[in-house]
N, C-alpha and C positions, 0 to 999 in steps of 0.2 A: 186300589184298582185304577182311580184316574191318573197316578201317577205311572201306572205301568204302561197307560194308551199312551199316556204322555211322550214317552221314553223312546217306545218301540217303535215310530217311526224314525229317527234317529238311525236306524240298521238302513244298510242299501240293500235289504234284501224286498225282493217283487212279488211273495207270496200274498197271498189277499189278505190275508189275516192281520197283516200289519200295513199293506198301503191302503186296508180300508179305516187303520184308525187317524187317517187324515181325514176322509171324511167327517165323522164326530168332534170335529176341535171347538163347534160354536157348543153344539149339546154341552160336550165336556166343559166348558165356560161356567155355562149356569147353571152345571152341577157342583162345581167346585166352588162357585158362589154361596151355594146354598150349602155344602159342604164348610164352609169358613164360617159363617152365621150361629149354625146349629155348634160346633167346635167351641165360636167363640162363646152361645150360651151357654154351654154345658161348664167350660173354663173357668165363668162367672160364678157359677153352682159348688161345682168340685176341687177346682184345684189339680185336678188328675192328670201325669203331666200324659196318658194315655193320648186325652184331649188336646192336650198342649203340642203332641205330634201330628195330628192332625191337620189341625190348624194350619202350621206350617207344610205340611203337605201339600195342604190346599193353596196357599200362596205359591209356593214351588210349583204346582199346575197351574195357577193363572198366568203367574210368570214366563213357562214354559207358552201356552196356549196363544195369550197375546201376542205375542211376538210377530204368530204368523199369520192372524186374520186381523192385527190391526191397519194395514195398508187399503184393505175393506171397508171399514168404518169410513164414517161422515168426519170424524174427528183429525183423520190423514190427508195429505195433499192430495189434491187429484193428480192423475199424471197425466190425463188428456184435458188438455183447456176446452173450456165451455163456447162454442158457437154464440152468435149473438140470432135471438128468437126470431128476430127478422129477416132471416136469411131464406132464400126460398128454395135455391134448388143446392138439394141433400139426396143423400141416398138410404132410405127407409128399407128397413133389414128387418124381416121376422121371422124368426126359428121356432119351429112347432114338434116335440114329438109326440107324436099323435096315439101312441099306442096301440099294435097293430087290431088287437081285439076291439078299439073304443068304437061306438057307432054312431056317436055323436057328432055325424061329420055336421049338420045343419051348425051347429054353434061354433067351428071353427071356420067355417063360410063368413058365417056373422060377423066373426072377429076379423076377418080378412077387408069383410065390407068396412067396418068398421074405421080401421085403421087403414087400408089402402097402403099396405107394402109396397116399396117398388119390386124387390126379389122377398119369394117365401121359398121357404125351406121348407120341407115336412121331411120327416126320419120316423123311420118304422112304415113308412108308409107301405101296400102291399098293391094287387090289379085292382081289388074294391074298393079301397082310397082312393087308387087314380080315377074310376067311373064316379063316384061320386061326388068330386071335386073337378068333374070335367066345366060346371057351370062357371068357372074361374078363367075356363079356356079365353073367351074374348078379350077379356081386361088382360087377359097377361099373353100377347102375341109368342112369345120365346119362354120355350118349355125345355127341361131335358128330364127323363122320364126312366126310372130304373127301377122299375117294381121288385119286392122278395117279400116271400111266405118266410123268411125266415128272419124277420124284427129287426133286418136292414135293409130296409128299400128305402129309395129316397127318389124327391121328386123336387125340381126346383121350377119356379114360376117366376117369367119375370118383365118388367115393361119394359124395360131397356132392351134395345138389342145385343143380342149373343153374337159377339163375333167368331169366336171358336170355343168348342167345348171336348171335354172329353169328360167320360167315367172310368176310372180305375182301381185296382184293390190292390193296394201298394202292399200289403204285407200278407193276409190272409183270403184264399178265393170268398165267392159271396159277402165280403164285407165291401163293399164298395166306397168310394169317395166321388165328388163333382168337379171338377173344375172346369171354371170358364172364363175367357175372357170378354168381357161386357164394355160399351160406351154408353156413360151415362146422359144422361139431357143436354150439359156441353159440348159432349165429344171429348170426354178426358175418356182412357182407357182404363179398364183397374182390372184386374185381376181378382177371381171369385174361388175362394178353397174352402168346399162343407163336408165335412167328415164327422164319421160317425163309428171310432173302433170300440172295440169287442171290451168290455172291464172285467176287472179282474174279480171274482164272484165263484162260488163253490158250484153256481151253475153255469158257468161258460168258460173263462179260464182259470187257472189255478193262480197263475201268475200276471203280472204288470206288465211283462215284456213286450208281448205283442201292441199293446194300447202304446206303451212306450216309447218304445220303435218306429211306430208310424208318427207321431209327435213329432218325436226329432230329424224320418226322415223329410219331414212337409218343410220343419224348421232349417235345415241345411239346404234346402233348395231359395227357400226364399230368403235367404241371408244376403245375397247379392242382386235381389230382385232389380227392376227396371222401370218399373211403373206400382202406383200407389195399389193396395193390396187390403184383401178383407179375408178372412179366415174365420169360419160360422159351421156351428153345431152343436152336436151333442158328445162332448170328450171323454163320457163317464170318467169324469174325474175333478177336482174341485179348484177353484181358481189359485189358494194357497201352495197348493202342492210342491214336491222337489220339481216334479215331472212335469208340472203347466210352466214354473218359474224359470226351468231349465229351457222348454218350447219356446218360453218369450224372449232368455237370454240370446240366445244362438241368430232368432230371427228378426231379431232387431222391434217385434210389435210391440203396439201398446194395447194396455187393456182398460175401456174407457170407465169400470165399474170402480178404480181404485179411489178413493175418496170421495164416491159415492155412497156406497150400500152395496151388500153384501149380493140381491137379488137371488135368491133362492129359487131354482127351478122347480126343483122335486124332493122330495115326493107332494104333491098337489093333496093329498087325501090325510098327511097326516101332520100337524101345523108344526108338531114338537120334532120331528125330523127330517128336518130340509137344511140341502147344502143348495151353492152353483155346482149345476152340471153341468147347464146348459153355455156354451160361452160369444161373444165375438171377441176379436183380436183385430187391427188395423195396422197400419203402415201410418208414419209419422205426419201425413199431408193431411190429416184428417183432425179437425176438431168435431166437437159432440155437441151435437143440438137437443137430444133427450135419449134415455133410455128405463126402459120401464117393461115390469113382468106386467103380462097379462092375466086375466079371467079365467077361469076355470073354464075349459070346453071337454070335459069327461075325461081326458086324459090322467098320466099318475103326472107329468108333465105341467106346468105354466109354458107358457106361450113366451118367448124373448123378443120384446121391441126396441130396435136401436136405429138411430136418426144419427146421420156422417155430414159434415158437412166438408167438402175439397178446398184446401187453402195452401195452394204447395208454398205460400210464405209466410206457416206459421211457425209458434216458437218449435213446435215439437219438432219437426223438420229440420230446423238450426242447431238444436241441438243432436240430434242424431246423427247429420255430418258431422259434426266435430269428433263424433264418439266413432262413426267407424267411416272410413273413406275406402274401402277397397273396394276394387274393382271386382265386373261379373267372372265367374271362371266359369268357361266351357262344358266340363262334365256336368254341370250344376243345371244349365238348358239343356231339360230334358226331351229327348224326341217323340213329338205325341204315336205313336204306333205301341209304345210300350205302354202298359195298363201299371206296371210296376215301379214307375219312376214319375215324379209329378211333373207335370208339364206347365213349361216357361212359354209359350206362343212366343215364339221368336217372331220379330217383323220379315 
């Protein structure tokens, strides 16, 4: 059985049933672990080469499995270098999905007091999230505000000023996405992309496509971007994946969790199964000063905390000119009027 999960994403096919056994590749780990253990007991016992396929089944799944979530592990390079602790002005990033039923808004307040976000995200948020989370209004002057009854609204909070914003739903109505362009404390400019599509699930779509879709249309738009870049949310989908790995190929990001930890969003309520849903992605100017899953605030959700700090002379930068130098194409600056195309804020 765990060599069939094993296998079956291997297909390019977008039915859920096989782009959800990317999700299970840690489970499947320390199954197959324990699977080679019991194999190798039993071997010890019998002799039975019954056992004796197992076993090797079980190696043939860690083999397979590691592959893709060792870039994850503590034991991998990192691919975004580390900020140095004393550095002050960063840009503090927390992504929250709140789940629209949770009513625990007081303990995500807490968490906000807490930690002191510069931009918060919330996803799923609905009109009674926004009332209840009005007490936020002060501390965070620049809002943009999309409520929905239907477990995509989203709402973004933030202290930086908003120079231009828009909301769109690049691929499917009512799924909405954020973008904005923000200056931060310096006056660098950065470009803000929080997205939140639809997964592939026996109760929403059948298939990958649409989640998929909108990945690579965000990723083909900022392939040629112009200014430093943050990309936050909820992906339903896992940072291994073809489909995250493909987003990050095309758009040049980085993703600061790779030889860190894994951070496991969800599900919050059940310890034995959790992937990353939840993700950020950056533009190469940015080193990482910390990131860390939060507390439990009722959601099925952990709360995503990520610390950026702006160094347009760091290594990551130097090497990413070397890797792609083309210039911006036209069609790619999208004209903000359209809801369907992500918008580039031209100056």
């Amino acid at each position: 059985m765990l060599l069939v999960v094993s296998i079956l994403p291997f297909s390019y096919s977008q039915h859920y049933l096989i782009r959800s056994c990317d999700f299970v590749r840690l489970q499947v780990v320390y199954l197959a672990c324990a699977s080679l253990i019991a194999a190798s007991y039993l071997i010890s016992r019998t002799g039975s080469a019954l056992y004796i396929g197992c076993a090797l089944a079980s190696i043939v799944v860690l083999l397979l499995q590691v592959g893709w979530i060792y870039p994850y592990t503590r034991l991998a390079n990192k691919e975004v270098a580390s900020s140095n602790k004393s550095d002050k002005h960063s840009i503090r990033i927390m992504s929250a999905n709140v789940l629209m039923s949770n009513t625990e808004y007081d303990q995500l307040i807490g968490l906000v007091n807490t930690h002191q976000p510069d931009l918060l995200i919330t996803l799923e948020s609905d009109q009674t999230w926004q009332n209840k989370l009005s007490s936020l209004e002060q501390e965070y002057p620049y809002r943009v505000y999309c409520p929905k009854d239907n477990r995509y609204g989203m709402h973004l909070y933030s202290k930086f000023k908003i120079k231009q914003q828009q909301v769109c739903e690049l691929i499917e109505s009512d799924i909405p996405s954020i973008h904005i362009l923000f200056e931060d404390a310096d006056g660098v400019e950065v470009q803000g992309h929080f997205i939140h599509p639809a997964p592939p699930s026996p109760t929403e779509e059948d298939s990958s496509r649409p989640r998929d879709t909108e990945l690579i249309i965000l990723a083909k738009a900022l392939k040629n971007r112009q200014r430093p870049c943050i990309v936050a949310g909820d992906l339903n989908d896992v940072a291994w994946s073809r489909s995250t790995r493909l987003f990050m190929r095309i758009s040049g990001l980085l993703d600061p969790r790779k030889g860190r930890g894994f951070f496991n969003t969800f599900h919050a309520s059940y310890f034995f199964m959790r992937w990353p849903l939840d993700h950020l992605f950056h533009s190469n100017e940015f080193s990482v000063k910390r990131i860390e899953r939060l507390a439990k605030y009722g959601s099925d959700h952990f709360a995503l905390l990520t610390e950026l700090v702006y160094n347009p002379d760091s290594d990551n930068q130097k090497q990413q000119e070397q890797i792609d130098k083309e210039k911006a194409v036209d069609e790619l600056k999208m004209p903000s009027a359209s809801k369907q195309q992500v918008p580039m804020f031209e100056n």
